[in-house]
C-alpha positions in Angstrom: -3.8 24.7 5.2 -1.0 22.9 7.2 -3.3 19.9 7.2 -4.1 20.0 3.8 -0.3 20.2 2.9 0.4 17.5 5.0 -2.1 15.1 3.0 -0.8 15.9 0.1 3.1 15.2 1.0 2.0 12.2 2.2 -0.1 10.7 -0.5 2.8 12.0 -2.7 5.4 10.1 -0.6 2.9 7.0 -0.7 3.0 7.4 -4.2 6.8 7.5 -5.2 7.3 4.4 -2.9 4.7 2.2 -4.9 6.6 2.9 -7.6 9.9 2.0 -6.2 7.8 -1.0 -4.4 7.0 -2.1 -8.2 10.4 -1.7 -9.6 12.0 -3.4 -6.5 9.7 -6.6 -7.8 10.2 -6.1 -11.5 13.8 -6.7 -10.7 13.3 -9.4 -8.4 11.5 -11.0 -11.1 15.1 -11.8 -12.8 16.5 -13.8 -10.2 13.6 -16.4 -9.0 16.3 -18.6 -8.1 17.0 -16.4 -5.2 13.2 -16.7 -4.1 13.6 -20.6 -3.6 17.0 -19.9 -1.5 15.3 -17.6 0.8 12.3 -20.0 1.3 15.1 -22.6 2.6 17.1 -20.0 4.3 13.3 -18.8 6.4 13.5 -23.0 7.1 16.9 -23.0 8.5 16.7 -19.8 10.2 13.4 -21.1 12.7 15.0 -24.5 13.1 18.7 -23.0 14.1 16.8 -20.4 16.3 14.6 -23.0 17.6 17.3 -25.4 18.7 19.2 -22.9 20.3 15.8 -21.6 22.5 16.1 -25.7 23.6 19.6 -25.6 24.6 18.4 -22.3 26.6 15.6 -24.1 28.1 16.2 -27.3 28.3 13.7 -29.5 29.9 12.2 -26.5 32.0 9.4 -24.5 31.0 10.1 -21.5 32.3 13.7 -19.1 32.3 13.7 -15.8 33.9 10.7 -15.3 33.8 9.3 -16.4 30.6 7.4 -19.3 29.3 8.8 -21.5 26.4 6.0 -20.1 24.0 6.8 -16.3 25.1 10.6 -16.7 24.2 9.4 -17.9 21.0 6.9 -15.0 20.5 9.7 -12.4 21.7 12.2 -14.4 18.8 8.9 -13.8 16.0 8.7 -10.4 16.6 12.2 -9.8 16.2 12.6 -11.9 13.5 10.0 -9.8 12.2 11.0 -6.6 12.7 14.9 -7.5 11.6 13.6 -8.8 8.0 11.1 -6.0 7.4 13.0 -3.6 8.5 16.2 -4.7 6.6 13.7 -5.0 3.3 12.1 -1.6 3.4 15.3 0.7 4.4 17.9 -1.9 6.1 19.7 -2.6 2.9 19.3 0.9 2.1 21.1 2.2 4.9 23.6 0.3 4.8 24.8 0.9 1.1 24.8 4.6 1.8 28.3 4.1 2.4 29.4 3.1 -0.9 26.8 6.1 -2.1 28.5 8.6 -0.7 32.0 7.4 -2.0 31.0 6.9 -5.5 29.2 10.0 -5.7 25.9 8.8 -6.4 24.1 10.2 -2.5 24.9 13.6 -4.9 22.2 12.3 -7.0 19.9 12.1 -4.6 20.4 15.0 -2.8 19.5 17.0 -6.1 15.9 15.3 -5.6 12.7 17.5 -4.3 12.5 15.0 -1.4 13.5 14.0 2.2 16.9 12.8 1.2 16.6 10.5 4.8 13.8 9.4 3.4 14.6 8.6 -0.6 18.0 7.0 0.9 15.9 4.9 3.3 13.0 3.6 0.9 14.3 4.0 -2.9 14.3 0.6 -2.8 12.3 -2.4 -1.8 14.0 -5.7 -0.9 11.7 -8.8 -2.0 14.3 -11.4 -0.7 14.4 -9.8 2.9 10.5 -10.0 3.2 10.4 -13.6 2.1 13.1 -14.1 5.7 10.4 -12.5 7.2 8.3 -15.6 7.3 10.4 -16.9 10.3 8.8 -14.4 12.3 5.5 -14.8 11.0 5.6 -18.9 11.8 7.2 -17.8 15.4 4.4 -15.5 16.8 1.4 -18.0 14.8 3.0 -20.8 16.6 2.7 -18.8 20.3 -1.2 -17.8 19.1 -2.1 -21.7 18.3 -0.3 -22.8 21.7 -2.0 -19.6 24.0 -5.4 -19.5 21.8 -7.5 -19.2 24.9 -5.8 -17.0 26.8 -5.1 -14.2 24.8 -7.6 -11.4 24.2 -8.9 -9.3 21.0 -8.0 -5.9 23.3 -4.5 -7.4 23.7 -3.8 -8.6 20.4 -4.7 -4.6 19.0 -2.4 -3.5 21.8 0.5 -5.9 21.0 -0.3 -4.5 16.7 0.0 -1.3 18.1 3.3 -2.3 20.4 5.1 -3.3 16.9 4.5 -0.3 15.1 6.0 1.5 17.8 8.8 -1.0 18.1 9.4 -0.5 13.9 9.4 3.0 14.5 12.4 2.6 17.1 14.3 -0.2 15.2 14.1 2.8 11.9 15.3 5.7 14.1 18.2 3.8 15.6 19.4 2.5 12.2 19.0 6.4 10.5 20.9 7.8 14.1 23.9 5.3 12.9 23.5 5.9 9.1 23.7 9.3 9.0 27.2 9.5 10.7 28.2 8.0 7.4 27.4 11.4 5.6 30.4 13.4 7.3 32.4 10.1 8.1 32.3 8.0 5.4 33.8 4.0 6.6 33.3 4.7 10.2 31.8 0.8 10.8 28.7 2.7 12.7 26.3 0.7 10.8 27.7 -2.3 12.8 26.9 -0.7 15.6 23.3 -0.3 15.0 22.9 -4.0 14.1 24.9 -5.3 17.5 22.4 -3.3 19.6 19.5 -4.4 18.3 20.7 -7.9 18.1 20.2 -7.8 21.6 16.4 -7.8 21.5 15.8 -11.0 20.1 16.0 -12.2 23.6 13.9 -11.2 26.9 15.3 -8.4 28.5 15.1 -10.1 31.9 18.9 -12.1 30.9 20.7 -9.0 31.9 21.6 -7.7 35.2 19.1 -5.0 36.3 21.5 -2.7 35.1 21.3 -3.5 31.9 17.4 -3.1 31.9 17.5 0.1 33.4 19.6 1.1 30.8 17.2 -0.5 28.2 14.4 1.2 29.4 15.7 4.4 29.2 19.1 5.5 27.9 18.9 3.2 25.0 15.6 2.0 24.7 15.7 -1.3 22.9 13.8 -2.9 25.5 10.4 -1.7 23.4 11.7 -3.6 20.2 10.6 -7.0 21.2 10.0 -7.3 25.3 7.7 -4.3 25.9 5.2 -5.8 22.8 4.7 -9.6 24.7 4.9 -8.3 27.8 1.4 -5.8 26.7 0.0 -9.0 25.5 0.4 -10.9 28.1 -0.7 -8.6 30.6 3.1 -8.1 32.3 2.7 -4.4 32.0 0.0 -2.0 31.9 -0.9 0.0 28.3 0.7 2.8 29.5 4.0 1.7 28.9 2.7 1.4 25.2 2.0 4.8 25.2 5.0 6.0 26.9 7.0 4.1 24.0 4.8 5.6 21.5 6.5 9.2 22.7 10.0 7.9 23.3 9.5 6.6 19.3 8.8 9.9 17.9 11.4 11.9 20.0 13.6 9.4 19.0 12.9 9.8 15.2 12.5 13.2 15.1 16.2 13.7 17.4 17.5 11.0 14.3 16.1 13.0 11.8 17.8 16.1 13.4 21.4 14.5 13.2 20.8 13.2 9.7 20.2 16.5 9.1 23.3 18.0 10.8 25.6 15.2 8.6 24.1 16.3 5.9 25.8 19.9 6.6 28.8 18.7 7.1 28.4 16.1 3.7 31.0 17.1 1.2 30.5 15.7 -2.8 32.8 12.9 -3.7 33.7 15.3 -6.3 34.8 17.8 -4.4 
């Protein structure tokens, strides 16, 4: 019975997002301008990114560690992970703010739903998912440069290593979010997106402290590092698997504090 149940919230969940997904494009529809400003944004965004990765480099082939190629694939995946992310629930986080002190969170609280997740994925941002394509021309170009070394196994591993990484960039941004229920204007948001700006390098360009902090405390390391370094054989699966858990109790301890905000959440009118 528990199983059954479970199916059926979650092809009812799959359900109400395709709707939103549809209305999200509907409404993107009216501004096609914005499609062609976000193609040249993807353009300048690789270029800036890749001139910087030169200045880093220089005429070397290798910095810390890391091959010219890998930097690049670490950049694609966070690139990635940054433009999803801020297309399926980034944007959606992040106006919860202004929600909450207009009155319309009240709205959706009255809803026979997660009210993490309808606050997270009401809404679908086309013009994110077109950034996304700097990622995407990121991790094709490490693929057409490493060809023969890289493995099917590995590639399923590294598929595998950004869902878990997607699933740690979403908890991290619904920890910070959720403070904005009992503490409206707290600049928390900020907070999230500073933190995980710091994976769209190589881990190995802090002090070991650092590492062992993102490892661990605050594990941010799995966002972009952990995933190349599974491909490229740096580390064994098990880390994957060890990131898988940390993911889940990571989401679930998020979900607890949204939960706990939302206790404390009083109605804009009163």
């Amino acid at each position: 019975m528990p199983q059954k149940v479970f199916k059926e919230n979650l092809f009812r969940y799959w359900r109400i997002w395709i709707l939103c997904l549809r209305a999200s494009i509907r409404k993107s529809r009216a501004y096609k301008e914005e499609i062609l400003v976000r193609f040249l944004r993807t353009i300048f965004i690789v270029l800036t990114q890749l001139l910087l990765l030169y200045v880093v480099f220089g005429n070397q082939e290798y910095f810390v560690g890391w091959s010219r190629s890998e930097a690049y694939l670490v950049l694609g995946i966070w690139n990635l992970l940054n433009y999803v992310g801020w297309a399926l629930f980034g944007v959606n986080l992040s106006m919860l703010e202004r929600r909450v002190v207009d009155g319309d969170f009240d709205f959706i609280l009255t809803k026979p739903i997660s009210s993490a997740w309808l606050t997270s994925f009401g809404d679908f941002s086309m013009y994110n998912l077109i950034s996304a394509l700097s990622g995407i021309i990121l991790i094709v170009y490490y693929f057409v440069v490493n060809w023969t070394s890289v493995s099917l196994s590995n590639v399923l591993l590294l598929v595998c290593a950004i869902a878990v990484a997607a699933i740690i960039w979403y908890a991290i941004y619904l920890f910070f979010a959720s403070f904005t229920l009992s503490i409206p204007r707290n600049g928390f948001m900020g907070i999230a997106k500073e933190l995980l700006g710091l994976t769209r390098y190589p881990t190995n360009i802090y002090t070991s402290t650092l590492q062992f902090v993102f490892y661990t405390l605050i594990p941010i390391a799995f966002v972009s590092t952990v995933p190349v370094e599974i491909l490229t054989n740096r580390v064994s699966f098990v880390l994957l698997i060890i990131g898988a858990g940390i993911a889940l109790i990571l989401l679930r301890f998020s979900c607890w504090v949204w939960n706990k905000n939302i206790r404390k959440f009083v109605s804009a009118g009163g």
